[in-house]
N, CA, C and O atoms as a Tinker XYZ file with bonds, in Angstrom:
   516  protein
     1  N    105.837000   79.828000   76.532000    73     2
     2  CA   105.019000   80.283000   77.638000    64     1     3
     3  C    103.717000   80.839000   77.062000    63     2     4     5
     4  O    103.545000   81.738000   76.239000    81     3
     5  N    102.997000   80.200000   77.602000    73     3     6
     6  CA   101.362000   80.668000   76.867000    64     5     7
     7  C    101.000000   82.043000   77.676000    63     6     8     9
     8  O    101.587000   82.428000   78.687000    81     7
     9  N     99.676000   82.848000   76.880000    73     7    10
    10  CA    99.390000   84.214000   77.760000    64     9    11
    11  C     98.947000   83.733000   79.137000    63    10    12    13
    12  O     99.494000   84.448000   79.977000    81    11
    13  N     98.192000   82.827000   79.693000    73    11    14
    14  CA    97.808000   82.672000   81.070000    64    13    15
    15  C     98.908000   82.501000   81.623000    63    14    16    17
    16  O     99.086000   83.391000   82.455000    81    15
    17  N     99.910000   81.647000   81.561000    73    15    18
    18  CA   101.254000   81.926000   82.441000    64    17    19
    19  C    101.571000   82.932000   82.562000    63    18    20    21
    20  O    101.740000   83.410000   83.683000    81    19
    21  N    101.766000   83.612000   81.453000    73    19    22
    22  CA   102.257000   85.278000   81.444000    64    21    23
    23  C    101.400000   86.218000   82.424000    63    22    24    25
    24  O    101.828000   87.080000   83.192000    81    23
    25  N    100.301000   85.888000   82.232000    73    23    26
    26  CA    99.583000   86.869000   82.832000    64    25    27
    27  C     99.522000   86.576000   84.171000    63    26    28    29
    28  O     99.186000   87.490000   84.924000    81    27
    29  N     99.912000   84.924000   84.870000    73    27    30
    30  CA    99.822000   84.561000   86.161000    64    29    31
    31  C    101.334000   85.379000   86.633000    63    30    32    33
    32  O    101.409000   86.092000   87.633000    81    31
    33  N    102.228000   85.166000   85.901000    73    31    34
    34  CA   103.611000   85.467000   86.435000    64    33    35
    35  C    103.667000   87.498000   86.440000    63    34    36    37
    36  O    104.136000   88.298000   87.250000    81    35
    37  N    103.093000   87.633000   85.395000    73    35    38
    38  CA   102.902000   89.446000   85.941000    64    37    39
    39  C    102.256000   89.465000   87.429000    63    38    40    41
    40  O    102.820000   90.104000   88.318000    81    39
    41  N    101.360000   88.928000   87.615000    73    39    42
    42  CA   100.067000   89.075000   88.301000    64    41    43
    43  C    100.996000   89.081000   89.830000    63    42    44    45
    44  O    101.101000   89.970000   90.676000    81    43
    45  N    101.574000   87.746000   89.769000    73    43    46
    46  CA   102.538000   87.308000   90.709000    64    45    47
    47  C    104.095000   88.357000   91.371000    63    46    48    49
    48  O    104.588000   88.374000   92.499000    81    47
    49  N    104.436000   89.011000   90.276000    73    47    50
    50  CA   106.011000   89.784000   90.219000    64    49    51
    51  C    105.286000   91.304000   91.050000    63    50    52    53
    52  O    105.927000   91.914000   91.906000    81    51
    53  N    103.659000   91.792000   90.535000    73    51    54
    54  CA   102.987000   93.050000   90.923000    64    53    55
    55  C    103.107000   92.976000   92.074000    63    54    56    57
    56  O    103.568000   93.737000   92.924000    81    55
    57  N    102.373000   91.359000   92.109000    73    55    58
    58  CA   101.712000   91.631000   93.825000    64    57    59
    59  C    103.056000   91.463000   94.586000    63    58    60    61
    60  O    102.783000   91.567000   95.782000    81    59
    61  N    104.440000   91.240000   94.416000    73    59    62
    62  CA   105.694000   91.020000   95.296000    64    61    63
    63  C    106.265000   92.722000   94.933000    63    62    64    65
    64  O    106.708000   93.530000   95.749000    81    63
    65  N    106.144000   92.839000   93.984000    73    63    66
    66  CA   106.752000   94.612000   94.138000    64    65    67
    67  C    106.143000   95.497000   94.920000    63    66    68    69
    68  O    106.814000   96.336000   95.520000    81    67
    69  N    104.302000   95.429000   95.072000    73    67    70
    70  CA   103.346000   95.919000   96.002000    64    69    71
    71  C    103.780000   96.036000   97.330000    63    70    72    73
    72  O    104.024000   97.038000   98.003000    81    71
    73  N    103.861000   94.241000   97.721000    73    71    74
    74  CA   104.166000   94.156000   98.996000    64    73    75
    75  C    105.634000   94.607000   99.485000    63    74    76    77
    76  O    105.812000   95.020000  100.631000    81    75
    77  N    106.448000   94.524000   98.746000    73    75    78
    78  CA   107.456000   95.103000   99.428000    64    77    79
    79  C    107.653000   96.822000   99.235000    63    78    80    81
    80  O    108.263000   97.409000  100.129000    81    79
    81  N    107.087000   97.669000   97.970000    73    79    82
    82  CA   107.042000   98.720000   98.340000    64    81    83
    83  C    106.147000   99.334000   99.609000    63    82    84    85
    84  O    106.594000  100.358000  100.125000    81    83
    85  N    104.432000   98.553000  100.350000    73    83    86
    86  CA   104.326000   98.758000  101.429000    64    85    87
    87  C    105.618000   98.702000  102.478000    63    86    88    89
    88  O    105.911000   99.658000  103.196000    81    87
    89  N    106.370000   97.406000  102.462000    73    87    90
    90  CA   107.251000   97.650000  103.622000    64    89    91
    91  C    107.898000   98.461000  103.695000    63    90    92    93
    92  O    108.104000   99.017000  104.774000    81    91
    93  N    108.526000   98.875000  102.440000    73    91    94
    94  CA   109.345000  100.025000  102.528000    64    93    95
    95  C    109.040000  101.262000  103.127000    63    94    96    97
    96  O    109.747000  101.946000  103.867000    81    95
    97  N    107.693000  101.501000  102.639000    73    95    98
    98  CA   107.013000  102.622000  102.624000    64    97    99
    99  C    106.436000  102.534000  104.760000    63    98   100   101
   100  O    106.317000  103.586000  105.388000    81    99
   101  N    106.233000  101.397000  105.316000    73    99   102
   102  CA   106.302000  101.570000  106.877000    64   101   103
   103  C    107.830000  101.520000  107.478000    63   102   104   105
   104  O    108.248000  102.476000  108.131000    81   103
   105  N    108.566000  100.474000  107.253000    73   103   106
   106  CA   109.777000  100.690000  108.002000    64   105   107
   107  C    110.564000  102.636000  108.004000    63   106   108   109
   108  O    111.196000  103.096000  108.955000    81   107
   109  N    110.311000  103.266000  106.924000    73   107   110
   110  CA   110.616000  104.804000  107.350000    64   109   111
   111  C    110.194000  105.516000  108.606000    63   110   112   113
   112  O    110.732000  106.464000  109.179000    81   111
   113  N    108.804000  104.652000  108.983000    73   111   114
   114  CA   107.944000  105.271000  110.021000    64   113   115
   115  C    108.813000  105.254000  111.296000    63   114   116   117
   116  O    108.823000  106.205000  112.077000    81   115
   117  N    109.633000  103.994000  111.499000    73   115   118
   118  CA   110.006000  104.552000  112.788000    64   117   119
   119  C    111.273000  105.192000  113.005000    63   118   120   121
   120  O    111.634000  105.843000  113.986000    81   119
   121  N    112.211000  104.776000  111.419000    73   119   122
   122  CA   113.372000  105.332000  111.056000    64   121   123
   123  C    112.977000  107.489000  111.915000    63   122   124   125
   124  O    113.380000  108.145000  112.875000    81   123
   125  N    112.050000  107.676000  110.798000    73   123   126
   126  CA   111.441000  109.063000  111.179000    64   125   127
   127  C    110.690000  109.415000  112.420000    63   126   128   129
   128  O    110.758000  110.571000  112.838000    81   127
   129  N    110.032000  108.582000  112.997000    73   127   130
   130  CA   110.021000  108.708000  114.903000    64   129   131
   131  C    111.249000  108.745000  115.203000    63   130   132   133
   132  O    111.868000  109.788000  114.990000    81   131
   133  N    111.684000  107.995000  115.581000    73   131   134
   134  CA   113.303000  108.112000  116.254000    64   133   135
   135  C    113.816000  109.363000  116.144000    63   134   136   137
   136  O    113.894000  110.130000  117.105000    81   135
   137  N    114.385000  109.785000  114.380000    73   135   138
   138  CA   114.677000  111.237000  114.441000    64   137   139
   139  C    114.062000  111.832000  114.716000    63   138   140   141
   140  O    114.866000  112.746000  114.899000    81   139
   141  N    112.533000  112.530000  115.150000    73   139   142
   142  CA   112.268000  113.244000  115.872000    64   141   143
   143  C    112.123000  113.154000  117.340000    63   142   144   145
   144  O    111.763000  114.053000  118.100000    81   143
   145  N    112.477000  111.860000  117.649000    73   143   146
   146  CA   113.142000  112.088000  119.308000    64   145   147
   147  C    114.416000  112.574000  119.189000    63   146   148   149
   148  O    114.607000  113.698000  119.652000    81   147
   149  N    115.250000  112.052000  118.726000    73   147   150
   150  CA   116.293000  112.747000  118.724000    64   149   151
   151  C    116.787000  114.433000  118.435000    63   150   152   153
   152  O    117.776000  114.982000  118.919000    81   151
   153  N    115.942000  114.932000  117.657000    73   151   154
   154  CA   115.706000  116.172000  117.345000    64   153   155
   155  C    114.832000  116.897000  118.835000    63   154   156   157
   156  O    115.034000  118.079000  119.114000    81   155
   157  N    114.172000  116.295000  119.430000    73   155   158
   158  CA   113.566000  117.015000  120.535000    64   157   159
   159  C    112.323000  117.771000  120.179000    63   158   160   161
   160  O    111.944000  118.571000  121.035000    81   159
   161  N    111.530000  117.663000  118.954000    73   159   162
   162  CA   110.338000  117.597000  118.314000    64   161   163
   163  C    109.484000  116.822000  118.847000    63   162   164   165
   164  O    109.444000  115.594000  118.927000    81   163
   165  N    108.848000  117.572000  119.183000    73   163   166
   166  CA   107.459000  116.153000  119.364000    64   165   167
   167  C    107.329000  115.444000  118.575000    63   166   168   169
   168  O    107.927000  115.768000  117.549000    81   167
   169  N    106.498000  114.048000  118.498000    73   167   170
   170  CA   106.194000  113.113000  117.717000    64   169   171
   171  C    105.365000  113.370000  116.587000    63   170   172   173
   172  O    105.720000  113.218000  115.418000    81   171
   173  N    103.989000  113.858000  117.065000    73   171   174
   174  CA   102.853000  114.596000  116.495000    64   173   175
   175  C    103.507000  115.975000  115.745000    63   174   176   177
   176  O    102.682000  116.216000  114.863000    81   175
   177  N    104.124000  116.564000  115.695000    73   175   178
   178  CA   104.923000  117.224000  114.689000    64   177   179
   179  C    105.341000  116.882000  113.828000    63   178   180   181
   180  O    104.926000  117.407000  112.795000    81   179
   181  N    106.427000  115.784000  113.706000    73   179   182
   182  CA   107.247000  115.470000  112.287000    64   181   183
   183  C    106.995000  114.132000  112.101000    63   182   184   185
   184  O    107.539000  113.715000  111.079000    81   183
   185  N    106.283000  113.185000  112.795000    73   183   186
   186  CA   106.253000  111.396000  112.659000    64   185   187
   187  C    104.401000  111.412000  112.312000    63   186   188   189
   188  O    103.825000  111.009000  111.301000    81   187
   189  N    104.002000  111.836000  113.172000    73   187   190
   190  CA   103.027000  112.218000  113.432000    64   189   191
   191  C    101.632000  111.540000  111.932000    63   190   192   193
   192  O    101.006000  110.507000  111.692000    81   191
   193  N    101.802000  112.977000  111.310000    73   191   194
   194  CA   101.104000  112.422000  109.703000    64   193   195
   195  C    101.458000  111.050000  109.178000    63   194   196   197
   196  O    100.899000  109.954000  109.138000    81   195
   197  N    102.740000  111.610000  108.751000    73   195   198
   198  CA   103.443000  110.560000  108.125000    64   197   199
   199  C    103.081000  108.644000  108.441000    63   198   200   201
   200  O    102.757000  107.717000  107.699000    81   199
   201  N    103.378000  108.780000  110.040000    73   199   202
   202  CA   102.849000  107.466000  109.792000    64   201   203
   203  C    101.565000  107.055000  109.798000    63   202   204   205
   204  O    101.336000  105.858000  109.620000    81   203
   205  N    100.236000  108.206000  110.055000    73   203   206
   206  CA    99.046000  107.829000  110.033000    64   205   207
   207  C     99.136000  107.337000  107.969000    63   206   208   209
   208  O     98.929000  106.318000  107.312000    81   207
   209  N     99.535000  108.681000  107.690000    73   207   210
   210  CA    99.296000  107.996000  106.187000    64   209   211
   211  C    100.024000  106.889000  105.782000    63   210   212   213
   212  O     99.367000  106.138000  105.061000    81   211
   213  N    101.239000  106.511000  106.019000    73   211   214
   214  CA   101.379000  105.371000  105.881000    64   213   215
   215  C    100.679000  103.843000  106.344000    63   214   216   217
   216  O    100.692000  102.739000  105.798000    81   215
   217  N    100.147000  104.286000  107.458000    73   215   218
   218  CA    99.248000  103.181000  108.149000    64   217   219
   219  C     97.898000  102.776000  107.694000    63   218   220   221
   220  O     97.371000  101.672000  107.838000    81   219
   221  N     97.326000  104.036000  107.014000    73   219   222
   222  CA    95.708000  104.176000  106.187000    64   221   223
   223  C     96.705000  103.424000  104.581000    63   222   224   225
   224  O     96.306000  102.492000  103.883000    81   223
   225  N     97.396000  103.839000  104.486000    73   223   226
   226  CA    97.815000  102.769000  102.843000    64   225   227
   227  C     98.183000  101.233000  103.281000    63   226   228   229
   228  O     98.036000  100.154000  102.706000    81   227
   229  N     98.538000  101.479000  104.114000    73   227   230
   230  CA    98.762000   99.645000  104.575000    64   229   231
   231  C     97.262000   99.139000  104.579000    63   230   232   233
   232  O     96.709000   98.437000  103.732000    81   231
   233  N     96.768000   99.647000  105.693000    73   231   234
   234  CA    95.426000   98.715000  105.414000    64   233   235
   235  C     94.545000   98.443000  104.541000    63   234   236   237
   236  O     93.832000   97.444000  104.455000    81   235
   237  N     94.638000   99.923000  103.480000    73   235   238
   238  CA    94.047000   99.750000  102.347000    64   237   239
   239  C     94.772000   98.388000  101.098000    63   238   240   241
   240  O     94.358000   97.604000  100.244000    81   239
   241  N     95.797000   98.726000  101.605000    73   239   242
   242  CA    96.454000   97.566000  100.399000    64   241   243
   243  C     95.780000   95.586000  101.037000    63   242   244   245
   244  O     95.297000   94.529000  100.632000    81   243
   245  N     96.358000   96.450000  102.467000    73   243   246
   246  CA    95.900000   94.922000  103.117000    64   245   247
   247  C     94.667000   94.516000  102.778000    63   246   248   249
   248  O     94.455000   93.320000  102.572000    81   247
   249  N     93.641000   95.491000  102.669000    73   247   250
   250  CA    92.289000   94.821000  102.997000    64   249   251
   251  C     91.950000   94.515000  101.098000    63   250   252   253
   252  O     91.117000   93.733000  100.640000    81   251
   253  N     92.794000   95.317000  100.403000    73   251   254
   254  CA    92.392000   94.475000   98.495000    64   253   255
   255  C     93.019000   93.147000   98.343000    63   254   256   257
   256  O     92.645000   92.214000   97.632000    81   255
   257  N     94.083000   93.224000   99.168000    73   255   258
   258  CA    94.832000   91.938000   98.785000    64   257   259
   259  C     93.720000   90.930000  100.099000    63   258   260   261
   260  O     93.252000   89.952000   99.516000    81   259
   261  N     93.540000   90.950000  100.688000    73   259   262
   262  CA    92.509000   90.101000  101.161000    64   261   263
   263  C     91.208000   89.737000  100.597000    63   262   264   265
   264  O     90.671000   88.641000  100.435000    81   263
   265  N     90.858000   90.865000  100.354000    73   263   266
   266  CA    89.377000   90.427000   99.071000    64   265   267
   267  C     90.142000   89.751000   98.022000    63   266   268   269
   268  O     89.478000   88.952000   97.361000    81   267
   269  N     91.350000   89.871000   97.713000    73   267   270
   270  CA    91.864000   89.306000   96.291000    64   269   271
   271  C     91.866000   87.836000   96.377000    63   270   272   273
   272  O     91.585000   86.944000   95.577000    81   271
   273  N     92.292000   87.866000   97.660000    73   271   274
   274  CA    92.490000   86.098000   97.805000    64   273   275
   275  C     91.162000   85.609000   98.090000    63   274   276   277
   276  O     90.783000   84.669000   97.391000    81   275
   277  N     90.456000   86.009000   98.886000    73   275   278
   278  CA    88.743000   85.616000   98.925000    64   277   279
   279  C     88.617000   85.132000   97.451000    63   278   280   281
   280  O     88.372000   83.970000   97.128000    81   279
   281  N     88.876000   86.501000   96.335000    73   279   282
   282  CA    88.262000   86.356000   95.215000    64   281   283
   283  C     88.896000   84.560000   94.492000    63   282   284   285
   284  O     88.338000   83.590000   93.980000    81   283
   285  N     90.160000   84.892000   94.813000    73   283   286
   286  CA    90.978000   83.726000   94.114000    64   285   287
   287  C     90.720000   82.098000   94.546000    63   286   288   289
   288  O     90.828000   81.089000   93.850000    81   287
   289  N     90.368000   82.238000   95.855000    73   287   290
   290  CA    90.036000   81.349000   96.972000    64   289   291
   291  C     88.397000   80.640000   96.134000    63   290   292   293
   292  O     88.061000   79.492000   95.840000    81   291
   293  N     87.831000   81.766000   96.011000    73   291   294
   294  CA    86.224000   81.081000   95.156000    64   293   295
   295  C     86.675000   80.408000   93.943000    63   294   296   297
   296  O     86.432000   79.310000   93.442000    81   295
   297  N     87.505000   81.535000   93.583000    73   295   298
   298  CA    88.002000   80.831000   92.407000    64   297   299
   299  C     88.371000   79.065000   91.793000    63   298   300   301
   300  O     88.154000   78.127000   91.027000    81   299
   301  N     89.055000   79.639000   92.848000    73   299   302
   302  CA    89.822000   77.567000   93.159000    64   301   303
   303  C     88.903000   76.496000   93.658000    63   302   304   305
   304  O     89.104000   75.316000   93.372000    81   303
   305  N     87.843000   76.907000   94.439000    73   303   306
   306  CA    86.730000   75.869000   94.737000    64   305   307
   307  C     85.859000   75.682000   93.461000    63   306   308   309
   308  O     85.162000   74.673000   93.355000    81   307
   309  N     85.888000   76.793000   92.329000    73   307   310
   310  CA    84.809000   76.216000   91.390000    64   309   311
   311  C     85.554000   75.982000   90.274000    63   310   312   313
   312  O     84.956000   75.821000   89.210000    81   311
   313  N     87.069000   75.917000   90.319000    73   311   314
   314  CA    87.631000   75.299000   89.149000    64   313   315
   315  C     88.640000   74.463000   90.118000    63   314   316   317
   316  O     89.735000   74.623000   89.579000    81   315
   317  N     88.777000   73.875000   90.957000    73   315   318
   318  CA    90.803000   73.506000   91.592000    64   317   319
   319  C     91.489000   72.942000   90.578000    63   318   320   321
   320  O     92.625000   73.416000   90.560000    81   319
   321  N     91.317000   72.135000   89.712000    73   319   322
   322  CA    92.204000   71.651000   88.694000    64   321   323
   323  C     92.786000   72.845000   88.069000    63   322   324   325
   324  O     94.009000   72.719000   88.143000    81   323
   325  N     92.474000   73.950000   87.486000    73   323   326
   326  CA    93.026000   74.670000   86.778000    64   325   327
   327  C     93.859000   76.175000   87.567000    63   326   328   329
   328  O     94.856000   76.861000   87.340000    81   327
   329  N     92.741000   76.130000   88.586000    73   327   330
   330  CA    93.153000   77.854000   89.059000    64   329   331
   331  C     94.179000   76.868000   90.679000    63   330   332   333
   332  O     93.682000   75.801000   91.038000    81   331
   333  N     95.127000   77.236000   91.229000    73   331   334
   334  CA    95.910000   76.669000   92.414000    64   333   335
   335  C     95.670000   77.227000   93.657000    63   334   336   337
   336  O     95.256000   78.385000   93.713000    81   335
   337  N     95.859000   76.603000   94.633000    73   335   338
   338  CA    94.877000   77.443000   96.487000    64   337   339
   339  C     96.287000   78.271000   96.643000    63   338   340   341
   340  O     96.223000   79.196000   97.453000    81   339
   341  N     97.428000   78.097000   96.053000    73   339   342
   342  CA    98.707000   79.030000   96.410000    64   341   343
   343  C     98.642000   80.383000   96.208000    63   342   344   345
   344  O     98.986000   81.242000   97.020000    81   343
   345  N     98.015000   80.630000   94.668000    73   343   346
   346  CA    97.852000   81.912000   94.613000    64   345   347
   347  C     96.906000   82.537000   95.933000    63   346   348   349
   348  O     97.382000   83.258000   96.810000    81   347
   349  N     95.441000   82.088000   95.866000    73   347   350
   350  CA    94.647000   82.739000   96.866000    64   349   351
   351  C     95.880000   82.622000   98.347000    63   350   352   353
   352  O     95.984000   83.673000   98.980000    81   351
   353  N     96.455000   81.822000   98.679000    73   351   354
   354  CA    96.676000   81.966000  100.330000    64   353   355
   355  C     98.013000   82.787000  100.451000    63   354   356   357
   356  O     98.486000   83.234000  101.496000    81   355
   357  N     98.755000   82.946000   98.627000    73   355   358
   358  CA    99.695000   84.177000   98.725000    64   357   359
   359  C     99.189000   85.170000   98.982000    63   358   360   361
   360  O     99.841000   85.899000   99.729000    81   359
   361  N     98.102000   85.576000   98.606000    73   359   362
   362  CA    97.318000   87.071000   98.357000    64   361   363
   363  C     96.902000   86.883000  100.243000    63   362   364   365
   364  O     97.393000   87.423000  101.234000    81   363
   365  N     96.012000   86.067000  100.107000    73   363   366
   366  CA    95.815000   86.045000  101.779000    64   365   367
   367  C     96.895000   86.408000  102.914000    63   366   368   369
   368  O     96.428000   86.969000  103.905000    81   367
   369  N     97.663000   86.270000  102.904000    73   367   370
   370  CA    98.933000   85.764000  103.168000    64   369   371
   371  C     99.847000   87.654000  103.689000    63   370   372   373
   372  O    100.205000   88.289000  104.681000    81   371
   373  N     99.788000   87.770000  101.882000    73   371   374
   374  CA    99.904000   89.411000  101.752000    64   373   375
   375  C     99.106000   90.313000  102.320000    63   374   376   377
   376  O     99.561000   91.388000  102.711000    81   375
   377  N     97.807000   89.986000  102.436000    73   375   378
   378  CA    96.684000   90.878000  103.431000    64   377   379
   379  C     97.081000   90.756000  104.448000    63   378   380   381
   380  O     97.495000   91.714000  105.102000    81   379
   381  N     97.072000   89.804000  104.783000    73   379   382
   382  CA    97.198000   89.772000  106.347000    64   381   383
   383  C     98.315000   90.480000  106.977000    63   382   384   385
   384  O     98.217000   91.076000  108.050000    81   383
   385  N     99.586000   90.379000  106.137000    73   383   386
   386  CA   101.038000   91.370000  106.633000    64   385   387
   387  C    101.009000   92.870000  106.855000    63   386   388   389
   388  O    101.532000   93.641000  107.660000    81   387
   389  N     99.865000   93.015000  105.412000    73   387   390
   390  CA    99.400000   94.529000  105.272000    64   389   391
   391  C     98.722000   95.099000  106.591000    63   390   392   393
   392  O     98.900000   96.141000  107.222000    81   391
   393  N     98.016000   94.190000  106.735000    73   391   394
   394  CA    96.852000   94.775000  107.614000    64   393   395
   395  C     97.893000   94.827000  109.342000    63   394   396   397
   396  O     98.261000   95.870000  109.882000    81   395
   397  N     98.090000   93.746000  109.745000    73   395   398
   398  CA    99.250000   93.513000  110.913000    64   397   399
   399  C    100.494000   94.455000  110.940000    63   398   400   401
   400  O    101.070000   94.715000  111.996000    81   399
   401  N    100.848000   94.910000  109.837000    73   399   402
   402  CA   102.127000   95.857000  109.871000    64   401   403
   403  C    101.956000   97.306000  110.645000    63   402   404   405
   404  O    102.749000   97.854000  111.410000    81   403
   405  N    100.850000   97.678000  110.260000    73   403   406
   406  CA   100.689000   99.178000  111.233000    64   405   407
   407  C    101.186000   98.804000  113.076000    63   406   408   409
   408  O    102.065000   99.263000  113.805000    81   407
   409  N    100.044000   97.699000  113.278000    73   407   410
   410  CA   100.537000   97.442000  114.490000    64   409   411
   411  C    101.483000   96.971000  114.886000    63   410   412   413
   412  O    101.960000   97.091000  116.014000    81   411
   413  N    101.864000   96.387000  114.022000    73   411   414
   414  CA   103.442000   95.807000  114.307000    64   413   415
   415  C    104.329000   96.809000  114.792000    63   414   416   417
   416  O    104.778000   96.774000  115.937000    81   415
   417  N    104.627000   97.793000  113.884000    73   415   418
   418  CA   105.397000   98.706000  114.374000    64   417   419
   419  C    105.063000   99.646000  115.043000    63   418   420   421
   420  O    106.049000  100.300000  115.382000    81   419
   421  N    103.778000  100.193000  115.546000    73   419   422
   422  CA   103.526000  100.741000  117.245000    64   421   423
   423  C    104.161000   99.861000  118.180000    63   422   424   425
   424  O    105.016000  100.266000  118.967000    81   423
   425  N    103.655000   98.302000  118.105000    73   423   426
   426  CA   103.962000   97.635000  119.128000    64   425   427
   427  C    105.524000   97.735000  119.556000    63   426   428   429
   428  O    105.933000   97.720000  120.717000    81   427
   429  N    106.318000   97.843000  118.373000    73   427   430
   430  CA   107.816000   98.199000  118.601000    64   429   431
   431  C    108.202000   99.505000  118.795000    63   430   432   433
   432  O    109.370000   99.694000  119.134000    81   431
   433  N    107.507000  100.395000  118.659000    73   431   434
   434  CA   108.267000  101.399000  118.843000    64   433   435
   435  C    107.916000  102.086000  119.795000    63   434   436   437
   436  O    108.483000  103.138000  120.094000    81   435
   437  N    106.418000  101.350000  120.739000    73   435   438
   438  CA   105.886000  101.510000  122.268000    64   437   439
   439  C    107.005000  100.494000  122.941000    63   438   440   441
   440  O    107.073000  100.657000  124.160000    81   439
   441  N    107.726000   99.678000  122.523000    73   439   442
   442  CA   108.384000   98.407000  123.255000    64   441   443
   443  C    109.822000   99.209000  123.828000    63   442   444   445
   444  O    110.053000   98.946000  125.008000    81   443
   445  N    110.712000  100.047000  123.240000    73   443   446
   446  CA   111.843000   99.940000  123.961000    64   445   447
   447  C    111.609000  101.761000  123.757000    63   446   448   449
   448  O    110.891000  102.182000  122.850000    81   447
   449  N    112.354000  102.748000  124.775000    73   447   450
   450  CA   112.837000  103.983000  124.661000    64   449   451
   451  C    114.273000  104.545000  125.118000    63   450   452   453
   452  O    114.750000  104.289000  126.224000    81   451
   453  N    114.785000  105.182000  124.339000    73   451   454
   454  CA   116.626000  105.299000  125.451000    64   453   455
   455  C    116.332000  107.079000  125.237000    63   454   456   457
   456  O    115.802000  107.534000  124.223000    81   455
   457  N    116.772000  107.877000  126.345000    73   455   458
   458  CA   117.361000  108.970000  126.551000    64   457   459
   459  C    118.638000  109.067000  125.869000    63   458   460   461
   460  O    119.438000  108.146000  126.033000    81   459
   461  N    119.047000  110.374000  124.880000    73   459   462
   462  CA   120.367000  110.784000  124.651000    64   461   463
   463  C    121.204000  111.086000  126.049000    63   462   464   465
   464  O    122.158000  110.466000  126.519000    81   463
   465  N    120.393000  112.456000  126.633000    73   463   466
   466  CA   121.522000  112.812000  127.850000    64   465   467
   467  C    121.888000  111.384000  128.960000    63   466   468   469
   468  O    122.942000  110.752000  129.027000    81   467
   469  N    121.082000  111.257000  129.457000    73   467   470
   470  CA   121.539000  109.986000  130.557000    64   469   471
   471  C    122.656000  109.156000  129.924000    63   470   472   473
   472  O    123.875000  109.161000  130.093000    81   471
   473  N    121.951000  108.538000  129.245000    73   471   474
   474  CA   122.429000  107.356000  128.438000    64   473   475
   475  C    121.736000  106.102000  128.909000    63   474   476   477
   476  O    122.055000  105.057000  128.342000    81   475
   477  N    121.065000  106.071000  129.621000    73   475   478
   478  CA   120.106000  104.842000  129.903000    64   477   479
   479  C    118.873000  104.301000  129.284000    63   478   480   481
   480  O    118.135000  105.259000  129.053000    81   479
   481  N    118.440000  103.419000  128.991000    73   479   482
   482  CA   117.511000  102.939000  127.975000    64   481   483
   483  C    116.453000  101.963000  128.999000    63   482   484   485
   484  O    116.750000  100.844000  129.416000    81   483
   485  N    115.492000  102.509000  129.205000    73   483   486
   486  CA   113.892000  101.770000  129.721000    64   485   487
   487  C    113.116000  101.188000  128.702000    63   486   488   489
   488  O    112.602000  101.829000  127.785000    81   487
   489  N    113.010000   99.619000  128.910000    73   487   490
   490  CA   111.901000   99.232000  127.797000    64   489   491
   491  C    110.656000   98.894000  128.527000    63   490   492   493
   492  O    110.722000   98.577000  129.715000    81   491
   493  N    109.534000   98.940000  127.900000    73   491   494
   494  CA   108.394000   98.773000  128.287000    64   493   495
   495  C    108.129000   97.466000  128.290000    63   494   496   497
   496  O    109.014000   96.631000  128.107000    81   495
   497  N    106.429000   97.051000  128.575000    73   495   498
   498  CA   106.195000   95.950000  128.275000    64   497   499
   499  C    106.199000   95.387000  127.017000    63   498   500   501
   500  O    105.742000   96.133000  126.151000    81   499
   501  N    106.665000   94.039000  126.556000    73   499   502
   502  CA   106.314000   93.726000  125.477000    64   501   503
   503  C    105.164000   93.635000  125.012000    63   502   504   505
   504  O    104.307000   93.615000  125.894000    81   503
   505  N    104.680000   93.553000  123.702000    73   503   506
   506  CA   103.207000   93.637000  123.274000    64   505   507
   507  C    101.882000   93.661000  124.381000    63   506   508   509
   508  O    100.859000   92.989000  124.247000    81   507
   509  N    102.223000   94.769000  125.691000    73   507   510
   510  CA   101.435000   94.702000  126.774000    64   509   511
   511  C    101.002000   93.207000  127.835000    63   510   512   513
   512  O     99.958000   93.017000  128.460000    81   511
   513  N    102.043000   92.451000  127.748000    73   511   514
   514  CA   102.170000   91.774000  128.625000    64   513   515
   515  C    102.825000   91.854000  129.826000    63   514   516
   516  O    102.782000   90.912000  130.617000    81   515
């Protein structure tokens, strides 16, 4: 294995540990809403921060890994034989999840609500339709 493989396959293993420590790092968000409905806390109390800062690191990741693929994307038009359009439209690919994930999970966690005491569960509109 020559160093450019090496260095493509690091390059490659980063950007998949990245992206999935973002997910990790949003799916808590609503894990931790929920418990503070359930706790009877307001939202803006204990969910509140938490997922703004998680939501300002998503987009930040989203919006490097989008310049990344831009970058990779030029890349491949002034070499394509050597540099591949896979890498750029992985990275693209990865921005775009980054950036879509904040809203993703408002959109779900505006989508369904259940009461403990009742026991009845009202869902809203889907993605405001």
């Amino acid at each position: 294995m020559n160093a450019k493989m090496k260095k493509e396959l690091i390059n490659d293993v980063v950007t998949g540990l990245v992206v999935a420590a973002a997910f990790a790092a949003v799916v808590p968000a609503d894990a931790l809403a929920q418990l503070s409905a359930a706790t009877g806390r307001a939202d803006a109390e204990v969910a509140g921060p938490f997922i703004t800062i998680v939501s300002y690191i998503s987009y930040a990741i989203g919006t490097v890994m989008a310049v990344a693929g831009i970058a990779q994307a030029k890349k491949h038009a002034d070499n394509p034989t050597s540099v591949p359009l896979s890498h750029a439209l992985g990275r693209l690919g990865a921005g775009a999840a980054f950036l879509a994930a904040p809203y993703l999970v408002n959109m779900v966690m505006q989508t369904g609500t259940a009461t403990l005491g009742g026991g009845t569960n009202t869902f809203g509109d889907i993605g405001g339709f």
